[in-house]
Backbone as XML, in Angstrom:
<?xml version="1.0"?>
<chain id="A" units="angstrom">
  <residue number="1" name="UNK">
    <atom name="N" x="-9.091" y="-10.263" z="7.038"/>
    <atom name="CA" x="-8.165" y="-10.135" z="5.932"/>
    <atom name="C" x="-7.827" y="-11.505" z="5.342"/>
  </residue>
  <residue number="2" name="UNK">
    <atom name="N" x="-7.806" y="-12.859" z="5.947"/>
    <atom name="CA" x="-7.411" y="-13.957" z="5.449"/>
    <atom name="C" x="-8.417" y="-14.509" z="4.171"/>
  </residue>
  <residue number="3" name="UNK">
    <atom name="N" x="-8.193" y="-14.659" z="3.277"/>
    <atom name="CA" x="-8.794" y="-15.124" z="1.963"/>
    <atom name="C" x="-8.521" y="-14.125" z="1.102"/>
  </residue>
  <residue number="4" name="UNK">
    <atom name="N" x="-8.558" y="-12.594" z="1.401"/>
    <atom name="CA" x="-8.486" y="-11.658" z="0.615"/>
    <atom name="C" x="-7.402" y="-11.830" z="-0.618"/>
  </residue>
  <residue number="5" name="UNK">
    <atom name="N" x="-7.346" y="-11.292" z="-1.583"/>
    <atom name="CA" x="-6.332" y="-11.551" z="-2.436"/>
    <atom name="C" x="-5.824" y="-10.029" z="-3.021"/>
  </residue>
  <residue number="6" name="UNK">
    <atom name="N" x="-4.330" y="-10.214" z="-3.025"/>
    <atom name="CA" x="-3.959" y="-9.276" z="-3.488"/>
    <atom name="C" x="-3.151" y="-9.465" z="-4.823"/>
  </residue>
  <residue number="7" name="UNK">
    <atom name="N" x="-3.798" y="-9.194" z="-5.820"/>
    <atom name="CA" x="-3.050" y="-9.771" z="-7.393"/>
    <atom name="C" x="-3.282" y="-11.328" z="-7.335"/>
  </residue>
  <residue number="8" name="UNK">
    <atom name="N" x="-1.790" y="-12.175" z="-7.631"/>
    <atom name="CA" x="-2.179" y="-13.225" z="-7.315"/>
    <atom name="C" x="-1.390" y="-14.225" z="-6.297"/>
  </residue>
  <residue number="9" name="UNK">
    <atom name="N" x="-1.618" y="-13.039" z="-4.547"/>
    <atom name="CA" x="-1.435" y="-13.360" z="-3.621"/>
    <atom name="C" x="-2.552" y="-13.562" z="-2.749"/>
  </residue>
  <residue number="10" name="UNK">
    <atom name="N" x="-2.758" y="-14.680" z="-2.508"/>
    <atom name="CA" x="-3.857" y="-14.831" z="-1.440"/>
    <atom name="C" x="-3.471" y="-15.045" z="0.439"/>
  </residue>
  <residue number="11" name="UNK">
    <atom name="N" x="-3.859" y="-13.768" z="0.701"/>
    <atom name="CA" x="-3.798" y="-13.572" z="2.142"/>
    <atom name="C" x="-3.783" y="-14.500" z="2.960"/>
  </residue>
  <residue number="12" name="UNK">
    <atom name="N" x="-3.350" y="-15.160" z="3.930"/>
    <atom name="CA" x="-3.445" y="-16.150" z="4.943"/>
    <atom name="C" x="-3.611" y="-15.481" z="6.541"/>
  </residue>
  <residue number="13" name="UNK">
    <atom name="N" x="-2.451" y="-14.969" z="6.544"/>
    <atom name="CA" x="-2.879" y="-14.268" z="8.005"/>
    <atom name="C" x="-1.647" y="-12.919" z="8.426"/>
  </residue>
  <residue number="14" name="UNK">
    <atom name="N" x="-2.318" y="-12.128" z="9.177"/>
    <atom name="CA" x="-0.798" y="-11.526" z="9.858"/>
    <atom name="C" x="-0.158" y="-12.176" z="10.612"/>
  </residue>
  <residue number="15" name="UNK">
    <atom name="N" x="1.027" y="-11.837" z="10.382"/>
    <atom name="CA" x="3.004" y="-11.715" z="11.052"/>
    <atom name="C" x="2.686" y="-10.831" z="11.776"/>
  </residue>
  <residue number="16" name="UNK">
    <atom name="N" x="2.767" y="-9.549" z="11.774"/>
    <atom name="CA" x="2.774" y="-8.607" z="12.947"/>
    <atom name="C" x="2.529" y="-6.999" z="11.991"/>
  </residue>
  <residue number="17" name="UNK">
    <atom name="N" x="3.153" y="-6.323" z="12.418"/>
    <atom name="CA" x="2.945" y="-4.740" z="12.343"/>
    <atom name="C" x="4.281" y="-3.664" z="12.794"/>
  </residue>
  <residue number="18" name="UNK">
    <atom name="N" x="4.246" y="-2.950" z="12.667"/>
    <atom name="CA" x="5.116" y="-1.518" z="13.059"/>
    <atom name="C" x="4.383" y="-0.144" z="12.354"/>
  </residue>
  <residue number="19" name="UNK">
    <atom name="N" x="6.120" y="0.956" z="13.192"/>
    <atom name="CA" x="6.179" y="1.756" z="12.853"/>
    <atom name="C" x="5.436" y="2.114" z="10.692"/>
  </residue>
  <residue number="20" name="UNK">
    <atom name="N" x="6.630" y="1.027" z="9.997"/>
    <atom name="CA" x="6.297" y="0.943" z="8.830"/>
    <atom name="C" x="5.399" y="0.662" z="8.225"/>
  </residue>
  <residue number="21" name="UNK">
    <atom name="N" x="4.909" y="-0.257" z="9.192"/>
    <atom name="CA" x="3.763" y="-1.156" z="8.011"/>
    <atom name="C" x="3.188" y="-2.596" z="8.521"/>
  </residue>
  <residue number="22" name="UNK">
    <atom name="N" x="2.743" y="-2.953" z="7.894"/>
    <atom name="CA" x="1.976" y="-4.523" z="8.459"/>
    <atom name="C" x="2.347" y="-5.617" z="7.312"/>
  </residue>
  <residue number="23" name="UNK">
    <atom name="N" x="3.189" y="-6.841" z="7.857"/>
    <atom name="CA" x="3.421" y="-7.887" z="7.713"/>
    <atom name="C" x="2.450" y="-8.654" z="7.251"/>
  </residue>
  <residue number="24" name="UNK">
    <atom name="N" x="1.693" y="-9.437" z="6.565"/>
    <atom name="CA" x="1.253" y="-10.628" z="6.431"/>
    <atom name="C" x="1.656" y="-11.958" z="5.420"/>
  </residue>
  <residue number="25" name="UNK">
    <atom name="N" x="1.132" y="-12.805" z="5.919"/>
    <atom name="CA" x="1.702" y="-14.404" z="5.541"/>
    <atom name="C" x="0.726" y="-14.361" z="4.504"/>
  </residue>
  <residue number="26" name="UNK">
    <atom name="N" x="1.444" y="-14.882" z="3.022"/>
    <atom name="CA" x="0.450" y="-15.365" z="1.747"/>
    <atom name="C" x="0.801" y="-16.385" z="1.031"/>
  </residue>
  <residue number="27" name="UNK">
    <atom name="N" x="0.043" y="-16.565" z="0.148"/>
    <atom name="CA" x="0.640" y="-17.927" z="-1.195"/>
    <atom name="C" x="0.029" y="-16.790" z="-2.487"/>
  </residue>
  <residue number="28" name="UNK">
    <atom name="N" x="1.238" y="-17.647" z="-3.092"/>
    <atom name="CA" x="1.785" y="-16.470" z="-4.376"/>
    <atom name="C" x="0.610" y="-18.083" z="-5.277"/>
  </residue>
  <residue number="29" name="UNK">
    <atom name="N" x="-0.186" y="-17.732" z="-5.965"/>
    <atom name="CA" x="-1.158" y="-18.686" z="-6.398"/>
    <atom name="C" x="-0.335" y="-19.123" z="-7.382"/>
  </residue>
  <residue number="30" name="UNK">
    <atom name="N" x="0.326" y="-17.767" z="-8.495"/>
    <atom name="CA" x="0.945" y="-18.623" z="-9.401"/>
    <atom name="C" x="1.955" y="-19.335" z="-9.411"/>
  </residue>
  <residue number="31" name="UNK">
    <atom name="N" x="3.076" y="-19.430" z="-8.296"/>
    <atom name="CA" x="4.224" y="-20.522" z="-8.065"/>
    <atom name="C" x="4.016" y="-21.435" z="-6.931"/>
  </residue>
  <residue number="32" name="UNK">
    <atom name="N" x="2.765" y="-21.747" z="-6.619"/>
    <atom name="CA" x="2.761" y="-22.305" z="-5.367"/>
    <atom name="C" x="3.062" y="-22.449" z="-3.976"/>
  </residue>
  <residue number="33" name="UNK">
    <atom name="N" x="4.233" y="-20.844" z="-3.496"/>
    <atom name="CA" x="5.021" y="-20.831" z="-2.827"/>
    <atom name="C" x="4.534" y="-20.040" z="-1.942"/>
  </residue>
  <residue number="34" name="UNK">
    <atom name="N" x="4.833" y="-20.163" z="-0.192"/>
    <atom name="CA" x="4.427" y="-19.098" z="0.781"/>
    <atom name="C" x="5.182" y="-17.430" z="0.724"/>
  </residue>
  <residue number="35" name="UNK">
    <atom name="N" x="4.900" y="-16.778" z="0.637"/>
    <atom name="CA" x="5.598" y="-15.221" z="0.741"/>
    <atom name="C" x="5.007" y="-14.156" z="1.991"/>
  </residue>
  <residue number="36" name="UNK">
    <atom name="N" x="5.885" y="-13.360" z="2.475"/>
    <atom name="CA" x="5.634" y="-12.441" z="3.350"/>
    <atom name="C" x="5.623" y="-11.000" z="2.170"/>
  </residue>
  <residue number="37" name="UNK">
    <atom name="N" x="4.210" y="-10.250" z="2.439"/>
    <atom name="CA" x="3.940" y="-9.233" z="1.925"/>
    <atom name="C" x="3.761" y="-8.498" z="3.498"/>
  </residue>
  <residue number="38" name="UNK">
    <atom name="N" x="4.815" y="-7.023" z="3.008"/>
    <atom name="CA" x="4.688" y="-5.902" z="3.622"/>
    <atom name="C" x="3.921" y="-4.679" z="3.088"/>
  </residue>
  <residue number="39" name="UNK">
    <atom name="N" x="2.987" y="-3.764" z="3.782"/>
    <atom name="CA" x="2.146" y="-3.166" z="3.217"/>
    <atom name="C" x="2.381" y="-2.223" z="4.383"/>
  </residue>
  <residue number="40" name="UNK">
    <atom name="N" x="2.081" y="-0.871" z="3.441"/>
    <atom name="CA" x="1.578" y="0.388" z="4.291"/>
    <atom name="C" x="0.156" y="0.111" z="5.245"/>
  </residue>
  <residue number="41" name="UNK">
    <atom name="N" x="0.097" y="0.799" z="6.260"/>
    <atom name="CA" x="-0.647" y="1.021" z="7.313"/>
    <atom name="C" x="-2.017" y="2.055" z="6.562"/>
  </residue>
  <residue number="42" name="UNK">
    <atom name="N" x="-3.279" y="1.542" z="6.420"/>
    <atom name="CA" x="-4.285" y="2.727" z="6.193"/>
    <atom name="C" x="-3.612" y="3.931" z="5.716"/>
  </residue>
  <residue number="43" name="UNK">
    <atom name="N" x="-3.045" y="4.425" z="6.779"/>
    <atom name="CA" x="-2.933" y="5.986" z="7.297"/>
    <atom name="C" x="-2.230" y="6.183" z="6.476"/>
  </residue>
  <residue number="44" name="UNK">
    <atom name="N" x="-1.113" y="5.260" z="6.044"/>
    <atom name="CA" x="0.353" y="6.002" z="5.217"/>
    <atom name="C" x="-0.262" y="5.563" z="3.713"/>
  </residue>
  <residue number="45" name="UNK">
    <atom name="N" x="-0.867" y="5.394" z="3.074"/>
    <atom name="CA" x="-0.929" y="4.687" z="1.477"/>
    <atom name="C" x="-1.410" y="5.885" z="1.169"/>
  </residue>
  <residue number="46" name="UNK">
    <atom name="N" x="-1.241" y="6.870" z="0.901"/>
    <atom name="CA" x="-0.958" y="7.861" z="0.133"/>
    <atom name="C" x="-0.500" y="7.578" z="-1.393"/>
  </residue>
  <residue number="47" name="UNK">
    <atom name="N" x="-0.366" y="7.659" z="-2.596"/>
    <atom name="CA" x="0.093" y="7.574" z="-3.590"/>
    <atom name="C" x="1.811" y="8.336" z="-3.219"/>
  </residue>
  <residue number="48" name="UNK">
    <atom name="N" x="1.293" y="9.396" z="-3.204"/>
    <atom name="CA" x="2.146" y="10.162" z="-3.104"/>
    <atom name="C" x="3.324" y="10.684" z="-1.752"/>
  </residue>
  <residue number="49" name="UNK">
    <atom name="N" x="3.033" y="9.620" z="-0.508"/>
    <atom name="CA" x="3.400" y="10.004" z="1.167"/>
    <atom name="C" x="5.417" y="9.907" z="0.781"/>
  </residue>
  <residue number="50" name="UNK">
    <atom name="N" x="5.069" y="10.432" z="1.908"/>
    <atom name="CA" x="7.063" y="9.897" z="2.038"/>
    <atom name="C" x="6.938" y="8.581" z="2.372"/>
  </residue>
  <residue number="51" name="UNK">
    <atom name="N" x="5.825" y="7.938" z="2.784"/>
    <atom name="CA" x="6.205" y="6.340" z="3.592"/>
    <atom name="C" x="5.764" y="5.309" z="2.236"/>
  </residue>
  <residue number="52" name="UNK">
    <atom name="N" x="5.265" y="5.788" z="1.295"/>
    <atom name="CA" x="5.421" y="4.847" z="0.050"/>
    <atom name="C" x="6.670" y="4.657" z="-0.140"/>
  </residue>
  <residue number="53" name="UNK">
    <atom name="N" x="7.377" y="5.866" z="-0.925"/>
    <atom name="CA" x="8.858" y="6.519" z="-1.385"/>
    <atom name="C" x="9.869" y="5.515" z="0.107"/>
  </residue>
  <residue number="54" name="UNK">
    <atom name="N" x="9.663" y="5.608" z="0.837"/>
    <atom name="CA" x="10.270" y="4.705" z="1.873"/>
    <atom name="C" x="10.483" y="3.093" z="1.399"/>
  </residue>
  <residue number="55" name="UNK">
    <atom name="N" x="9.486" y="2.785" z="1.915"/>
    <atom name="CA" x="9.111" y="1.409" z="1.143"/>
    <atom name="C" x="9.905" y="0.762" z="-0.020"/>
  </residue>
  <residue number="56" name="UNK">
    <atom name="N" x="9.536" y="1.537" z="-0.884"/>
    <atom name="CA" x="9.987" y="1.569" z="-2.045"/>
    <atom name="C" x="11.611" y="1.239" z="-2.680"/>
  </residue>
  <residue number="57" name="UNK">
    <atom name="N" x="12.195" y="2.430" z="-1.898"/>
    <atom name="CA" x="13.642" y="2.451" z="-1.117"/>
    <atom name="C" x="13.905" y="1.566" z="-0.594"/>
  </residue>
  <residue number="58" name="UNK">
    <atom name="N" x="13.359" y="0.510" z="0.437"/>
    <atom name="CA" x="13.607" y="-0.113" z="1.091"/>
    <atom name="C" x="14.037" y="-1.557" z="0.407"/>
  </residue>
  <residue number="59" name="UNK">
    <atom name="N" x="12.574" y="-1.826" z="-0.431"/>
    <atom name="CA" x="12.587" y="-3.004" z="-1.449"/>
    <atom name="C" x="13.972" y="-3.061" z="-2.420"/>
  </residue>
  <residue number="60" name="UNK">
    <atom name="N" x="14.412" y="-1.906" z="-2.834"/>
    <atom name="CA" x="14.950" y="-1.754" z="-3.916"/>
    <atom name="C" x="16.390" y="-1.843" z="-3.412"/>
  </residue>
  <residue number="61" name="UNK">
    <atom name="N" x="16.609" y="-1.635" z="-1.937"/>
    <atom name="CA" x="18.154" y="-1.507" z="-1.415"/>
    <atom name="C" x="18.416" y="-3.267" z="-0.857"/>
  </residue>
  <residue number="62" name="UNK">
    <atom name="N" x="16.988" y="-3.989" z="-0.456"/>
    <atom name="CA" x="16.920" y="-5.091" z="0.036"/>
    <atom name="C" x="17.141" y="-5.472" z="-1.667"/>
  </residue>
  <residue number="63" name="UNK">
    <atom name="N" x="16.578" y="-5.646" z="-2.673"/>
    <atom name="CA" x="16.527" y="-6.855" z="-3.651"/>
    <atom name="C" x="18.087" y="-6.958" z="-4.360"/>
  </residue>
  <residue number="64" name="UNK">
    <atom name="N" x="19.119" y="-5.807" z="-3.907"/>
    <atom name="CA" x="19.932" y="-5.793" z="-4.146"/>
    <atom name="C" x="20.957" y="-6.636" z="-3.671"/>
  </residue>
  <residue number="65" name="UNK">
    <atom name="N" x="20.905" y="-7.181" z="-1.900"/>
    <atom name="CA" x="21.360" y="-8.150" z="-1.451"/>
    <atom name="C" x="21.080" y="-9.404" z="-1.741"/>
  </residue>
  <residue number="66" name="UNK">
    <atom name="N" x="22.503" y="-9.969" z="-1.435"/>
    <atom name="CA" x="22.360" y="-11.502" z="-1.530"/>
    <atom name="C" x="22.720" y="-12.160" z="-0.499"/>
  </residue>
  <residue number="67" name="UNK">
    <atom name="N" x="22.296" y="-12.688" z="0.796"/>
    <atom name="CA" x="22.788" y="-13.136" z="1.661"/>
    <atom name="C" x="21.457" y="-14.172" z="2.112"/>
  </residue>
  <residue number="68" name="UNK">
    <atom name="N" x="22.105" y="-15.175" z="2.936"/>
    <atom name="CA" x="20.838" y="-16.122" z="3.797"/>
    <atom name="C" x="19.938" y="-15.543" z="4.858"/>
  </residue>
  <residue number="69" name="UNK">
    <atom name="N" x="20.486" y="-14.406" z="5.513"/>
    <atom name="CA" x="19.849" y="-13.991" z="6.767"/>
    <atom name="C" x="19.064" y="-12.557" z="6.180"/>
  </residue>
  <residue number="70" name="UNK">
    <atom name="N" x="18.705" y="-12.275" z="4.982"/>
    <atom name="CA" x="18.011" y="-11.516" z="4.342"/>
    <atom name="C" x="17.085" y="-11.876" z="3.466"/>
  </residue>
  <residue number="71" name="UNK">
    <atom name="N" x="15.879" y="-11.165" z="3.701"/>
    <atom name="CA" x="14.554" y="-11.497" z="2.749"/>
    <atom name="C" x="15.052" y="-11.182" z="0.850"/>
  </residue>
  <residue number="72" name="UNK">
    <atom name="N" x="14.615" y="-12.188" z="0.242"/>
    <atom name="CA" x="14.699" y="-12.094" z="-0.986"/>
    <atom name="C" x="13.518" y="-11.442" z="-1.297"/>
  </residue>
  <residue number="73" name="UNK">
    <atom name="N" x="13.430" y="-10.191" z="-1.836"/>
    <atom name="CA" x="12.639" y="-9.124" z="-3.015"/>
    <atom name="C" x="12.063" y="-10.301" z="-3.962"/>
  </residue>
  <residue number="74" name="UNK">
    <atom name="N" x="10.499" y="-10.920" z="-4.104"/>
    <atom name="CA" x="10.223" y="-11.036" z="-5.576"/>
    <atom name="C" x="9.750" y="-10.094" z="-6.276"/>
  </residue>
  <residue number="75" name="UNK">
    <atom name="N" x="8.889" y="-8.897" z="-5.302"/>
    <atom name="CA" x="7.993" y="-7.958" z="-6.732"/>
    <atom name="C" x="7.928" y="-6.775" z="-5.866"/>
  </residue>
  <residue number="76" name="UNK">
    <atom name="N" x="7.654" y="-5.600" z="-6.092"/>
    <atom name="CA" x="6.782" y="-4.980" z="-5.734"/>
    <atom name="C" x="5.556" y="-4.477" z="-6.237"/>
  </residue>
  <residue number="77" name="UNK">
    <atom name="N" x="4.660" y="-4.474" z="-5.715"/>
    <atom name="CA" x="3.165" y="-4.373" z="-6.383"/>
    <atom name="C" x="2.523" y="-3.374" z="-5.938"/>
  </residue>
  <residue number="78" name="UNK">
    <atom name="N" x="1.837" y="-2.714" z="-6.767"/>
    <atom name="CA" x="0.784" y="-1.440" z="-6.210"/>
    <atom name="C" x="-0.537" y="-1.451" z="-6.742"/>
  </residue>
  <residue number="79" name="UNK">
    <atom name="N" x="-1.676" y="-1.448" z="-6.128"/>
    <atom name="CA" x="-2.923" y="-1.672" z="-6.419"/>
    <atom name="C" x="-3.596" y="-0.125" z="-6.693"/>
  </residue>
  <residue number="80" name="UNK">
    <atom name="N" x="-4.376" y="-0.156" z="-7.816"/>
    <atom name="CA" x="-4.741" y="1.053" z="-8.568"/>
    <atom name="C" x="-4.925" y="1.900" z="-7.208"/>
  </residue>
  <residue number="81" name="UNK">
    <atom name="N" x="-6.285" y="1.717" z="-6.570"/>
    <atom name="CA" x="-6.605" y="2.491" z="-5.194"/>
    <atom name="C" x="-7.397" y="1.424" z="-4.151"/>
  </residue>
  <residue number="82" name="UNK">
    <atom name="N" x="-7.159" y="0.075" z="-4.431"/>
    <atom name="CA" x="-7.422" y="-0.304" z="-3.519"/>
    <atom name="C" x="-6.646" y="-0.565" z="-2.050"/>
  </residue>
  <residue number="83" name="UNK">
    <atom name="N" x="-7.122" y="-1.424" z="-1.475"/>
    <atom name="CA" x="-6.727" y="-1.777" z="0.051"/>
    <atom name="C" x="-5.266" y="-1.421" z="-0.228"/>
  </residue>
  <residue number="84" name="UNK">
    <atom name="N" x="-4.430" y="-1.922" z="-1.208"/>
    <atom name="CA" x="-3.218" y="-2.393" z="-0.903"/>
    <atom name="C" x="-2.091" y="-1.950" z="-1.673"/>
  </residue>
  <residue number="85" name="UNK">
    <atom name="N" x="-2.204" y="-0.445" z="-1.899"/>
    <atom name="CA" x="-1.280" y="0.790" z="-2.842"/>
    <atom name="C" x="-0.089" y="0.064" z="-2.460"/>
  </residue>
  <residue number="86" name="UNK">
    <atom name="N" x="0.498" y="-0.139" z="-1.233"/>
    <atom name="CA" x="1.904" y="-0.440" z="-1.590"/>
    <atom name="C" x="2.134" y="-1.550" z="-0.584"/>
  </residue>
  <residue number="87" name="UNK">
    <atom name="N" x="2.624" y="-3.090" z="-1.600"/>
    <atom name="CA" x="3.067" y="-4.170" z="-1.118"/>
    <atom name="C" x="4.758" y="-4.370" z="-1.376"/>
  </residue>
  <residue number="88" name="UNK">
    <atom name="N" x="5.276" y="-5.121" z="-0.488"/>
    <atom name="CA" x="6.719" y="-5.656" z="-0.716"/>
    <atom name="C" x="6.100" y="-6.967" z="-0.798"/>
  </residue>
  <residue number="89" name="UNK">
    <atom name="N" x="6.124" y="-7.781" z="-1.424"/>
    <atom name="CA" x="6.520" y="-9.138" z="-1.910"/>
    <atom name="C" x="8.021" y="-9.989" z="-1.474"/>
  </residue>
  <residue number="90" name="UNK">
    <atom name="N" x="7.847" y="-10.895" z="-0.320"/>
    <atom name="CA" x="9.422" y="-11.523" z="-0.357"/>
    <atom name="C" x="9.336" y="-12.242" z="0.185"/>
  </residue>
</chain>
């Protein structure tokens, strides 16, 4: 997975995994900056799953906070049908 690019995030490596989804470490090409993208698991990227709609939820209740000990939301991104239907960006 490292080099792969998603939009214009280029993959570096995995953070880890869960129940939710899989973590990995990137650089956002166009601001120069490192970001953690969260992504559905194979199994769950469904267009349509409850674990997108999760996600989704999740980003949207997180970009709402403002605190230091919480991930800042930059995007969420969804890829037509490739690898990577549903990313958190943060």
């Amino acid at each position: 997975m490292n080099g792969t690019t998603l939009g214009a995030y280029e993959i570096l490596g995995k953070i880890g995994s869960g129940g939710m989804g899989e973590v990995y470490r990137a650089r956002d090409t166009r601001l120069g900056r490192e970001v953690a993208i969260k992504m559905l698991p194979p199994d769950l990227d469904d267009k349509e799953s409850e674990a997108l709609e999760r996600l989704r939820r999740e980003a949207l209740m997180l970009a709402s906070l403002n605190h230091p000990n919480v991930a800042t939301i930059h995007a969420i991104e969804e890829g037509p049908d490739g690898p990577f239907p549903g990313a958190r960006i943060c």
